[in-house]
C-alpha positions as CSV (number, residue, x, y, z in Angstrom):
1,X,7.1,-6.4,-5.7
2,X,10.3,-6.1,-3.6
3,X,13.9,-7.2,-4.4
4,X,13.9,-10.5,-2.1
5,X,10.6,-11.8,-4.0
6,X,12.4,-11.8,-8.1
7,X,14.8,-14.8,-7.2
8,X,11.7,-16.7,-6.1
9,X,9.2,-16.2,-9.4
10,X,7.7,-19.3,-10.7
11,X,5.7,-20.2,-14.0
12,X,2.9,-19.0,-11.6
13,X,3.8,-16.0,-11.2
14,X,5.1,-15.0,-14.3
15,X,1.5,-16.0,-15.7
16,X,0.1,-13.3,-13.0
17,X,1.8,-10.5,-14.1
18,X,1.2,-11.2,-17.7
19,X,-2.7,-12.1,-17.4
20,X,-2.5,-8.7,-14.7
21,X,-1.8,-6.4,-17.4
22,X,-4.8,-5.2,-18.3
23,X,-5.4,-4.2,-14.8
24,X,-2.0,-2.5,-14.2
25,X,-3.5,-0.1,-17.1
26,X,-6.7,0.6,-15.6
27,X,-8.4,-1.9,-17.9
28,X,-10.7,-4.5,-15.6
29,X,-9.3,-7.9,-15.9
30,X,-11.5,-10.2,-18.6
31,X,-11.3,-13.6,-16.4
32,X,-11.0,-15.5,-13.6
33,X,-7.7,-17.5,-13.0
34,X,-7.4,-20.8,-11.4
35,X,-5.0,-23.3,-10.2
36,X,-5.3,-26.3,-8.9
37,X,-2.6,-28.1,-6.3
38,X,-4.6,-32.0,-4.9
39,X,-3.5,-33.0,-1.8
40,X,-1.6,-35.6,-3.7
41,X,0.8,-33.2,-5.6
42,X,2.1,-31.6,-2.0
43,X,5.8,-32.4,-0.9
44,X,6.1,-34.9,1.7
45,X,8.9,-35.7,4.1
46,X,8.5,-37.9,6.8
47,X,11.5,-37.4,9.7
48,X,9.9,-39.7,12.4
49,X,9.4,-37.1,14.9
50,X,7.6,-34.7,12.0
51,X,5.7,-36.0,9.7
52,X,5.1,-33.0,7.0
53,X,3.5,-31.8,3.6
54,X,4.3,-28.7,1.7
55,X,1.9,-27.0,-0.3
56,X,5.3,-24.8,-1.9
57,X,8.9,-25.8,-2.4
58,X,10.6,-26.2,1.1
59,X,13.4,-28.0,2.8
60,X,14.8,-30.8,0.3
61,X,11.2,-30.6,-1.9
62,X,11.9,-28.2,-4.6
63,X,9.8,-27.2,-7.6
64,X,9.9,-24.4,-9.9
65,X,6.0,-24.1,-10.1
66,X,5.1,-24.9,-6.7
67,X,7.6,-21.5,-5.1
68,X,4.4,-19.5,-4.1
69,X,1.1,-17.9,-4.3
70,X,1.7,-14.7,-4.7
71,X,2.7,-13.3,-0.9
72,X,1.9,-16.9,0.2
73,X,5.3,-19.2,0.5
74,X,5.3,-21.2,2.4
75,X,1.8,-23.5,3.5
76,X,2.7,-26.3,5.6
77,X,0.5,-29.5,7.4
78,X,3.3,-30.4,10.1
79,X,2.3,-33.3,13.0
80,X,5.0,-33.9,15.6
81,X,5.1,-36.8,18.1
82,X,5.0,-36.2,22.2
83,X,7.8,-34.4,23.2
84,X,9.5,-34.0,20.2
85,X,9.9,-30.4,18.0
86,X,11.9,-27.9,16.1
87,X,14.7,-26.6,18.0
88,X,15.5,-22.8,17.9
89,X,16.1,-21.2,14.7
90,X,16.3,-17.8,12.9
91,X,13.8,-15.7,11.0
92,X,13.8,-12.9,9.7
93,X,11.5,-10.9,7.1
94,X,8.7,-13.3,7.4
95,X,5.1,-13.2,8.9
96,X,5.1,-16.9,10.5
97,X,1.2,-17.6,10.9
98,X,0.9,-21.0,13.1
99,X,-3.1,-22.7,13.8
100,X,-3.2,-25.6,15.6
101,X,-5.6,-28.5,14.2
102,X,-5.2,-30.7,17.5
103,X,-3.3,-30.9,20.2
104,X,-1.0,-28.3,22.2
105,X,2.0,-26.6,20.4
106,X,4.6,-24.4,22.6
107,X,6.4,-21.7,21.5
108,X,9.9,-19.8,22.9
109,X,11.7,-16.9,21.3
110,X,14.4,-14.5,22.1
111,X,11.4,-11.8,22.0
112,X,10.9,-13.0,25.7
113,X,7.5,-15.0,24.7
114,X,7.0,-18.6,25.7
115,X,3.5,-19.5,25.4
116,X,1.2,-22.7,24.2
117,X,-1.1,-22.5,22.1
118,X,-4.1,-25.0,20.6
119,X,-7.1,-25.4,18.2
120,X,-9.0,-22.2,18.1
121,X,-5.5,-19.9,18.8
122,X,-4.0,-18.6,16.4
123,X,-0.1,-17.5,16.3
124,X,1.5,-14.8,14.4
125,X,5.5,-13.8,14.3
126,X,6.4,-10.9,12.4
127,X,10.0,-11.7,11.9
128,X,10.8,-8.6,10.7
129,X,14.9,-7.5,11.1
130,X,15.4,-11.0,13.0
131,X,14.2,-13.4,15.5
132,X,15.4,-16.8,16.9
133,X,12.6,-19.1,18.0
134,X,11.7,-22.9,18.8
135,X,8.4,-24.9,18.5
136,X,7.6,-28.5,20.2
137,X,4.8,-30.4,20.7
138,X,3.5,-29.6,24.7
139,X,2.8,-32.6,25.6
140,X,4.4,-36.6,25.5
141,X,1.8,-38.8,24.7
142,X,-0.2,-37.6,21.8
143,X,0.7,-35.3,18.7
144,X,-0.1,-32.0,17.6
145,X,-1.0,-31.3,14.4
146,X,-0.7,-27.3,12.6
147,X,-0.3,-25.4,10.0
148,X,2.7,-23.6,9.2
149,X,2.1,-20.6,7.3
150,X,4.4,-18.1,5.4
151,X,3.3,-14.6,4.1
152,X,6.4,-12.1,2.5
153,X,5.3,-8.7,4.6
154,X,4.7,-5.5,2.9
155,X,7.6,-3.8,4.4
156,X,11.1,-5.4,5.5
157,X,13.1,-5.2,8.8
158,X,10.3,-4.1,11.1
159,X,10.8,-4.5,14.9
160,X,9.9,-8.0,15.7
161,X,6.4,-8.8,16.8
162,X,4.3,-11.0,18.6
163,X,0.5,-11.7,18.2
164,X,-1.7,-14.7,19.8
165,X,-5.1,-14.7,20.2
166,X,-8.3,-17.2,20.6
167,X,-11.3,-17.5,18.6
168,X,-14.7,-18.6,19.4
169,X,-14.6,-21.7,17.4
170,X,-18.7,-21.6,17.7
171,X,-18.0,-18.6,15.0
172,X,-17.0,-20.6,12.9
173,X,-20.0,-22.9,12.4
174,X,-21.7,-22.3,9.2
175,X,-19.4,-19.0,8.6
176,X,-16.6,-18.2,7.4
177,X,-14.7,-16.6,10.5
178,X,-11.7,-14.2,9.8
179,X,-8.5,-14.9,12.0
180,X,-5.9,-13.0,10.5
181,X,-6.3,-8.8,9.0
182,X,-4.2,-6.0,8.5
183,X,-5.3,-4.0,10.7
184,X,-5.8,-6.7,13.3
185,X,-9.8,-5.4,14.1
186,X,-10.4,-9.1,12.9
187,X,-8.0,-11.7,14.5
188,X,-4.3,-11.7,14.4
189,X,-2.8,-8.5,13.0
190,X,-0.3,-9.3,10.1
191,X,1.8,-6.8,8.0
192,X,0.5,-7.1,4.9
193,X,-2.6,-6.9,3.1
194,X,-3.9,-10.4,3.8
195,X,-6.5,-12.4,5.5
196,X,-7.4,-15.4,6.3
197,X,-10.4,-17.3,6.9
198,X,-11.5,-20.4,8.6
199,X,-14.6,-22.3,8.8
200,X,-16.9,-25.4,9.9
201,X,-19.2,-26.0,6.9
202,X,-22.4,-27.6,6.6
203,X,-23.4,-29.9,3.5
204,X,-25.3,-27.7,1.3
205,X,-24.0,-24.8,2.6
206,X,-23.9,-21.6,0.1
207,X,-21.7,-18.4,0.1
208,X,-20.3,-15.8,-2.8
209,X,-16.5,-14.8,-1.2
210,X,-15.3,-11.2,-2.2
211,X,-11.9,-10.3,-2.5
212,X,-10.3,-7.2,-1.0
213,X,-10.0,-5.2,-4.4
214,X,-7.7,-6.1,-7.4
215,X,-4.7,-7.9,-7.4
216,X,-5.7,-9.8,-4.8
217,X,-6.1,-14.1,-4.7
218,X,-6.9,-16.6,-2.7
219,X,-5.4,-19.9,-1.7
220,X,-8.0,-21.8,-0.5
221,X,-7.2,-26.0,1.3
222,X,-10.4,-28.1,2.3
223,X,-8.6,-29.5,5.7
224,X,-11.6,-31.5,5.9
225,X,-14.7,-32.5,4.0
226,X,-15.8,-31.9,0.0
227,X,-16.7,-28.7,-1.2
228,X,-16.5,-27.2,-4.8
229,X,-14.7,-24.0,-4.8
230,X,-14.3,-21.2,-8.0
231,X,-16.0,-24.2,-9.8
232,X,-13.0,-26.8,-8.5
233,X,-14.3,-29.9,-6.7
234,X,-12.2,-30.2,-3.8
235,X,-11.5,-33.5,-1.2
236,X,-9.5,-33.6,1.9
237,X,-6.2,-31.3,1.1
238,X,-6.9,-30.6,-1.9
239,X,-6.3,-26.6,-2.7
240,X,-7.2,-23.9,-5.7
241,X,-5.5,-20.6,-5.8
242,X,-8.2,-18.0,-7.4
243,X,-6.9,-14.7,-9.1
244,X,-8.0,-11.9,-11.4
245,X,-11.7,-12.1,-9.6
246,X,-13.9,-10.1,-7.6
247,X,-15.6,-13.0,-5.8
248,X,-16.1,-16.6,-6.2
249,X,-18.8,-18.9,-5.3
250,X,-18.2,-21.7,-2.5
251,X,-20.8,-24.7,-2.0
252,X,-20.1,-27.6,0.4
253,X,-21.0,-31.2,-0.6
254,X,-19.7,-32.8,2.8
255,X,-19.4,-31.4,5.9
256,X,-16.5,-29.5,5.6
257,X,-13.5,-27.4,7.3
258,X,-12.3,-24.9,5.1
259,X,-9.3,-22.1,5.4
260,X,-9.1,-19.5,3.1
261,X,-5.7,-17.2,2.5
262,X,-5.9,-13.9,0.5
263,X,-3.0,-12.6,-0.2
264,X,-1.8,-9.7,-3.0
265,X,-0.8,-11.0,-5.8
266,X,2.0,-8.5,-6.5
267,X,3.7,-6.8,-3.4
């Protein structure tokens, strides 16, 4: 884990590295872990222009349990009215991940990109040693609704980066589509050893998901739907963090719109 992550451990955490143990001496770990964050728990702040919920402490919403998810921080379900948006601002040492759930969101930053994207792009920033940037909602008569997503990166102050791309959103019908990899061979590259998955669910709908070795988790939100997830019924928002598993089983009771974040749990 690097320096700038210790300031930020929560109760979470802590438990993550003790229940870990057994791994970090070559010893299997004995269970899965679970936690459970409904839609209702989030932090909300309501601005006029930005209406916004925070899966992890942010802005003014603070909480000493609710920091991160492993090299998840920040998760955020931002809509901002026509015309309005977030004027520029630094970064730095971040992978910013943005996907659009409606509407048109346009970006500027001092790499020299200004570009729009919408549902079925997906956005990534690798901060790295520093960038400024703005985001604002394209167009003036209907919002735009994303997520704003935070990952720590593997390595700090790389050379800023840039990465958009746009799915086949017929992909993700009935599957589980990956938009964001490592290496990038799947979706958006991102520097560290993440991915993320999105998909349009079917009631009744079936699937075992396998993690990417140990130490890893995964945050998973229903954006839409009912589904019961590592044994956790979930409804509109509502999210489970998974850990210390190989795989875990997903079933879909409504039709449903899933995202899925695996992250390391350690870094």
């Amino acid at each position: 884990m690097t320096a700038y992550s210790l300031t930020s451990i929560s109760a979470l955490t802590l438990s993550v590295l003790l229940s870990s143990c057994s791994s970090a001496t070559g010893q299997p770990a004995t269970s899965m872990n679970t936690v459970f964050h409904p839609s209702e728990s989030r932090g909300h702040a309501d601005h006029g222009w930005l209406d916004t919920y925070h899966s992890f402490s942010f802005a003014n919403w603070q909480k000493a349990d609710r920091m991160h998810f492993g090299a998840l921080r920040v998760l955020n379900d931002d809509a901002v009215t026509g015309g309005a948006g977030f004027g520029t601002h630094p970064h730095d040492n971040m992978e910013i991940v943005s996907i659009p759930l409606s509407g048109d969101l346009e970006h500027q930053d001092s790499m020299g990109n200004k570009t729009v994207i919408k549902e079925g792009d997906v956005q990534i920033m690798s901060a790295g040693t520093g960038v400024m940037h703005s985001e604002k909602n394209h167009n003036a008569s209907e919002d735009v609704r994303f997520l704003q997503i935070w990952v720590f990166p593997n390595e700090r102050d790389l050379t800023p980066t840039y990465d958009q791309i746009t799915m086949d959103l017929a992909d993700q019908r009935d599957n589980l589509q990956c938009v964001v990899s490592p290496d990038g061979t799947e979706g958006a590259r991102i520097h560290q050893n993440a991915w993320f998955h999105v998909g349009q669910l079917s009631a009744g709908w079936k699937r075992s998901y396998a993690l990417h070795g140990e130490g890893q988790g995964v945050y998973a939100m229903l954006l839409e739907g009912e589904a019961t997830v590592a044994g956790q019924t979930l409804g509109r928002r509502d999210a489970v963090g998974v850990w210390n598993a190989s795989s875990f089983d997903i079933e879909v009771r409504k039709d449903a719109r899933l995202l899925l974040i695996e992250v390391p749990m350690q870094w």
